[in-house]
NUSEKE-636950 format. One record per residue (C-alpha): y, x, z. Coordinates in nm, 4 decimals. Example, Ala and Ser with C-alpha at 12.3 -4.5 7.8 and 13.67 -1.06 7.14 Angstrom:
BEGIN
y / x / z
-0.4500 / 1.2300 / 0.7800
-0.1060 / 1.3670 / 0.7140
//
This chain:
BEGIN
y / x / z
7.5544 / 11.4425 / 12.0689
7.6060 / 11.4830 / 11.7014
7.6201 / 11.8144 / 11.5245
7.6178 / 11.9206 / 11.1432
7.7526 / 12.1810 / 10.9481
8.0801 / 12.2837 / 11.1381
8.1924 / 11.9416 / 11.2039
8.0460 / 11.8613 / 11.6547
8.1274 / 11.5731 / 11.8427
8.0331 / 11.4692 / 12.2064
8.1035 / 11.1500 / 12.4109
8.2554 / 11.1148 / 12.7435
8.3342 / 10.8007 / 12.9006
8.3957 / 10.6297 / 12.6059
8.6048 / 10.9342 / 12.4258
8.4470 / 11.1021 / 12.1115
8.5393 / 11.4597 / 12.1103
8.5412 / 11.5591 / 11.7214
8.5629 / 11.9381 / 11.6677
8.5965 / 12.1658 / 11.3512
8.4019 / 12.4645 / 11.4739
8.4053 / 12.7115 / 11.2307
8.6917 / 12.9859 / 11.3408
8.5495 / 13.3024 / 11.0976
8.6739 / 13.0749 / 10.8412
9.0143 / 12.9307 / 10.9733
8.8122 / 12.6032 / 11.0607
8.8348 / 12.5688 / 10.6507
8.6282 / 12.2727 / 10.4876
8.3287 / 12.3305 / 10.2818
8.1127 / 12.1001 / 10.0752
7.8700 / 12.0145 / 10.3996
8.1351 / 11.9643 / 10.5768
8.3019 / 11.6922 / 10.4026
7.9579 / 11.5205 / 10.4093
7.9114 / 11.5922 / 10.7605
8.3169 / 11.4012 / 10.8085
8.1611 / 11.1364 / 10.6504
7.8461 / 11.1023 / 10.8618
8.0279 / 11.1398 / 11.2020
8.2540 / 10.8627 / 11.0955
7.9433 / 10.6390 / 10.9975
7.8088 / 10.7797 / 11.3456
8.1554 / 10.6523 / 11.5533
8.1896 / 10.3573 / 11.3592
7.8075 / 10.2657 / 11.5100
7.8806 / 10.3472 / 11.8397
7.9916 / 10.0585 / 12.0637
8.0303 / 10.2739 / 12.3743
8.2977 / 10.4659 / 12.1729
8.6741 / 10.3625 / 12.2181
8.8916 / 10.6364 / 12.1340
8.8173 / 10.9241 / 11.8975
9.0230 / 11.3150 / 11.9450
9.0014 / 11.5359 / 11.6957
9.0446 / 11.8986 / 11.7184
9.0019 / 12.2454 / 11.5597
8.7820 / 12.5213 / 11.7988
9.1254 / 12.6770 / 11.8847
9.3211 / 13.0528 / 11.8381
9.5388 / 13.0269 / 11.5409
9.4527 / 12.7464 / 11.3431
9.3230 / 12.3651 / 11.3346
9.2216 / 12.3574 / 11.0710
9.3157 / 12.5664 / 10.7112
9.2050 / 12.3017 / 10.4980
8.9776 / 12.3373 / 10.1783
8.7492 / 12.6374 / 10.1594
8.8898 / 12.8218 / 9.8217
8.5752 / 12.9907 / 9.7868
8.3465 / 12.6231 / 9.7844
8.6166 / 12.4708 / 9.5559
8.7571 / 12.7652 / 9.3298
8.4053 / 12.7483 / 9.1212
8.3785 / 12.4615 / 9.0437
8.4864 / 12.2986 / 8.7041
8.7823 / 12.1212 / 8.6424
8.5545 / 11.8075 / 8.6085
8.3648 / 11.8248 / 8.9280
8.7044 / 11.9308 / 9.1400
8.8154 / 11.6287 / 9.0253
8.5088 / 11.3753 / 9.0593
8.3272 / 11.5678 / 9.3485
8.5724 / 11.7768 / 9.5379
8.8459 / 11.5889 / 9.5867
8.6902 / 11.2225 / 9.5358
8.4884 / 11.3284 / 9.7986
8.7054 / 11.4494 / 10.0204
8.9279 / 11.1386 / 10.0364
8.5966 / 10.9035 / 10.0762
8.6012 / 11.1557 / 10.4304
8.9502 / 11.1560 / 10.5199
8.9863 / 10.7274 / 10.4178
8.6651 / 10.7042 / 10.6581
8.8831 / 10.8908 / 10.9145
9.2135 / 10.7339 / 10.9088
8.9883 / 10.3620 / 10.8960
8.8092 / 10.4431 / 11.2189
8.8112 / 10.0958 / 11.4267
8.8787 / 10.3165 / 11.6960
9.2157 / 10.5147 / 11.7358
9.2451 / 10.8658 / 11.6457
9.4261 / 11.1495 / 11.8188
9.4756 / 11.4419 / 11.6693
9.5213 / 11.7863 / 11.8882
9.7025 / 12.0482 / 11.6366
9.6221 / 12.3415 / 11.8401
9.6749 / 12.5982 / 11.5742
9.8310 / 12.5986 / 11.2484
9.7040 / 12.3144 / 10.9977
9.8149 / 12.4112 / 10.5812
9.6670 / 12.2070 / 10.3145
9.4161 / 11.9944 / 10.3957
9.4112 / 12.0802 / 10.7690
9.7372 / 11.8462 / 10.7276
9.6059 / 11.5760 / 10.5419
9.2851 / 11.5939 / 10.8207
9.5789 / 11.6010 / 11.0500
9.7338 / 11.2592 / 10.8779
9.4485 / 11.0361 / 10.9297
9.5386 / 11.0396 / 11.3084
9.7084 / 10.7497 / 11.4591
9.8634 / 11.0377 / 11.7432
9.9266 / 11.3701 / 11.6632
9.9840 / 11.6325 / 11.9471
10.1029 / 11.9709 / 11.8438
10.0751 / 12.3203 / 12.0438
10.4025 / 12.4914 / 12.0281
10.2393 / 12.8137 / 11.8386
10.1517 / 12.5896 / 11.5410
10.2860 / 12.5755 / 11.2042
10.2280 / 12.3361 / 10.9202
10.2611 / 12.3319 / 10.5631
10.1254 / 12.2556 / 10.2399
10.1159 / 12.5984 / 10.0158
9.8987 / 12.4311 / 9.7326
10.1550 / 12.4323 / 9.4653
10.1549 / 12.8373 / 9.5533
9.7958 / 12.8424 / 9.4305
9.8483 / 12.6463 / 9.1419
9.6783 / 12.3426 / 9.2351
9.7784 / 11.9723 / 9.4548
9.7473 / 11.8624 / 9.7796
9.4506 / 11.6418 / 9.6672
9.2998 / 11.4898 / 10.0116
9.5820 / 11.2509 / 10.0004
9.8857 / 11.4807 / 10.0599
10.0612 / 11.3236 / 9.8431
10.0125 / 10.9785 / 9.9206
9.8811 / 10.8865 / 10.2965
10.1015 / 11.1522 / 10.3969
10.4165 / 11.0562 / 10.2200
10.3469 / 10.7290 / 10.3510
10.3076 / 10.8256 / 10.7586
10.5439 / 11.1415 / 10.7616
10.7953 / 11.0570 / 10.4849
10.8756 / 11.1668 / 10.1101
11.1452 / 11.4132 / 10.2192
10.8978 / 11.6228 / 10.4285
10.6658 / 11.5921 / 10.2164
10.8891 / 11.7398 / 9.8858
11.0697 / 12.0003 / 10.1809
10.6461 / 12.1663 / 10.2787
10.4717 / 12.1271 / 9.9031
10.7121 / 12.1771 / 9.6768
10.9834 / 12.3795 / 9.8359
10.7633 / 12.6050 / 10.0225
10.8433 / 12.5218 / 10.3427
10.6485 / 12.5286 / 10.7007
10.7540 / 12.3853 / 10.9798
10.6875 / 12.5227 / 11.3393
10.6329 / 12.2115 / 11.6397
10.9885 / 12.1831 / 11.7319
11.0727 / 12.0990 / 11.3492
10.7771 / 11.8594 / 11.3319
10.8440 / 11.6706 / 11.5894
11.1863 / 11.6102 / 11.4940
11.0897 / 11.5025 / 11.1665
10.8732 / 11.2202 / 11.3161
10.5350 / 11.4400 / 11.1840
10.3994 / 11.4973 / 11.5674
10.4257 / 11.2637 / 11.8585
10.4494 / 11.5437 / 12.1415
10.4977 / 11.9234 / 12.1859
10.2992 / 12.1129 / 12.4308
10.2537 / 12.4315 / 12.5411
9.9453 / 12.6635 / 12.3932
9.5832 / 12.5709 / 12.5193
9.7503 / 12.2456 / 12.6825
9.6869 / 12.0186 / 12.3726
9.3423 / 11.9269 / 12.4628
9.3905 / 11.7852 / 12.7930
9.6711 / 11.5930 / 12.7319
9.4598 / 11.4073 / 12.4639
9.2186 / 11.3277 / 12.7063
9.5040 / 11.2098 / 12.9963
9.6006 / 10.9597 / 12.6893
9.2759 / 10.9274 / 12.5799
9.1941 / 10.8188 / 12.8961
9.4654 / 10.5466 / 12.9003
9.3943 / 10.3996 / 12.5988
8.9677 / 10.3047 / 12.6889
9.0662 / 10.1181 / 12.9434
9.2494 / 9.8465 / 12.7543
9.0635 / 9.5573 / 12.5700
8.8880 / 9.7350 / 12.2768
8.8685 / 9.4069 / 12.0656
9.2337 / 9.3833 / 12.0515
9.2958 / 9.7895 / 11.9851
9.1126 / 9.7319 / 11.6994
9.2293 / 9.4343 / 11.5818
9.5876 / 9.5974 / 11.6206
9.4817 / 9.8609 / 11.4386
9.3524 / 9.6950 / 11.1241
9.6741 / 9.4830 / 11.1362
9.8976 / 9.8120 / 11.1308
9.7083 / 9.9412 / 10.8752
9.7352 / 9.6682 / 10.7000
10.1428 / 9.6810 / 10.7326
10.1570 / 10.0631 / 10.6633
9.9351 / 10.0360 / 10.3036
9.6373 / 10.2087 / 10.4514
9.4029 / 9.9169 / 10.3526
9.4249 / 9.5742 / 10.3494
9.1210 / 9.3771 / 10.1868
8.8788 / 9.5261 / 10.3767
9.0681 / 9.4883 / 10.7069
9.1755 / 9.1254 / 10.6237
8.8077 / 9.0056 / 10.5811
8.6999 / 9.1926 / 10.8190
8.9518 / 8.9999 / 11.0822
8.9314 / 8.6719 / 10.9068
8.5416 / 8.6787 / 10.9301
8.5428 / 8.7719 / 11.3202
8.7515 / 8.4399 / 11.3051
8.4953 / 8.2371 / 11.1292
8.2089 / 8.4183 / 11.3257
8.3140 / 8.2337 / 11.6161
8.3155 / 7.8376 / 11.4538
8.0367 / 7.5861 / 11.4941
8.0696 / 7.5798 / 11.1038
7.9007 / 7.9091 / 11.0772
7.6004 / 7.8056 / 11.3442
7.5681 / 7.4906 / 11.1227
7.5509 / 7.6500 / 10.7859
7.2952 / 7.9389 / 10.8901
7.0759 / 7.6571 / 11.0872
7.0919 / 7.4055 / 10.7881
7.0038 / 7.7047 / 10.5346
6.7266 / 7.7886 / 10.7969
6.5818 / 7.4937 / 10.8170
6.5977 / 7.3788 / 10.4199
6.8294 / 7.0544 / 10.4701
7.2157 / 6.9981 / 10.3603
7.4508 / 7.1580 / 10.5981
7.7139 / 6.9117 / 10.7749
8.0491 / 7.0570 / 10.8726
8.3034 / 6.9137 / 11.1055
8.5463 / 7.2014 / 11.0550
8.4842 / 7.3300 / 11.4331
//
């Protein structure tokens, strides 16, 4: 339904299917495909038949590998800064602020940025082959696509400190006890058990997924002005206050409110 760059997606009853496809590379990010992150999301976002949202790499060894070191090891200092990473966090915020909820399928190892793609989820399922880490530091650079914040915030400082600047990865059985996953499954299973839950989750009242949503987000730090207008004004939408002040502008005459 909606292809560009390596970033698919397709819709089945009212589950987005969003795929990395671009295995020659380790599913790694380039410049297009940030931009094409941020189009899906505007695409999803659209889409009222849409309820639930799983995100996956194409499969083998690895979700996702993160940044492409070739598309960001030219650039200047200036432009990683304004462009690359700016950029890339405009993408991921777009992710983790989906009205809908995100899963996550980890099927294959996610390092760097695959992580931090991995961290906008709401779920995260993990295939028991997978490993996870942040080597960054080892290249002399930062976990810039909010590794260092969103993720400290949903996995926890001490992991966090532990994968980027100890060195450490951690295989499923270690992420999951560290709170980092949600489930463990077996290799090539990952996929279908998102879709079992996915499954669950678009038959409940969407209104009120989102709404719960926003208000968790809200709670956790992930945003809060946008989502509390956005809730307040679905509660004003609904008032006789509104119909009256759009009527009296429409018809040029002083607008009378009974605070209904």
């Amino acid at each position: 339904m909606f292809s560009q760059a390596h970033i698919h997606v397709t819709c089945e009853n009212h589950i987005a299917y969003l795929k990395v496809n671009r295995p020659e590379k380790h599913n790694a990010l380039d410049n297009d495909d940030i931009d094409a992150l941020l189009s899906v999301c505007a695409f999803i976002e659209a889409a009222p038949e849409i309820r639930i949202v799983v995100l996956s790499g194409t499969g083998g060894k690895v979700f996702c590998s993160g940044g492409d070191i070739l598309a960001w090891s030219k650039l200047s200092a200036l432009d990683f800064g304004r462009h690359w990473l700016r950029r890339g966090h405009m993408a991921f915020d777009a992710l983790a602020r989906l009205r809908q909820p995100l899963i996550a399928v980890l099927n294959g190892h996610a390092f760097g940025g695959g992580l931090e793609l991995a961290a906008t989820a709401d779920l995260r399922l993990m295939e028991s082959h997978a490993r996870i880490g942040f080597p960054e530091p080892g290249l002399g650079v930062i976990p810039g696509w909010s590794g260092t914040q969103r993720a400290v915030r949903r996995f926890g400082a001490a992991n966090i400190k532990r994968m980027a600047l100890f060195g450490e990865t951690m295989d499923a059985p270690t992420a999951l006890a560290a709170g980092i996953v949600d489930e463990v499954l077996p290799q090539g299973t990952g996929l279908e058990r998102a879709k079992e839950l996915a499954g669950k989750i678009s038959t409940k009242a969407p209104v009120a997924i989102e709404a719960v949503k926003m208000l968790i987000n809200m709670a956790e730090g992930e945003e809060s002005g946008r989502a509390a207008e956005a809730l307040a004004g679905v509660c004003v939408g609904y008032t006789e206050d509104l119909q009256e002040g759009v009527q009296a502008f429409r018809n040029k005459r002083p607008a009378v409110f009974h605070g209904r």
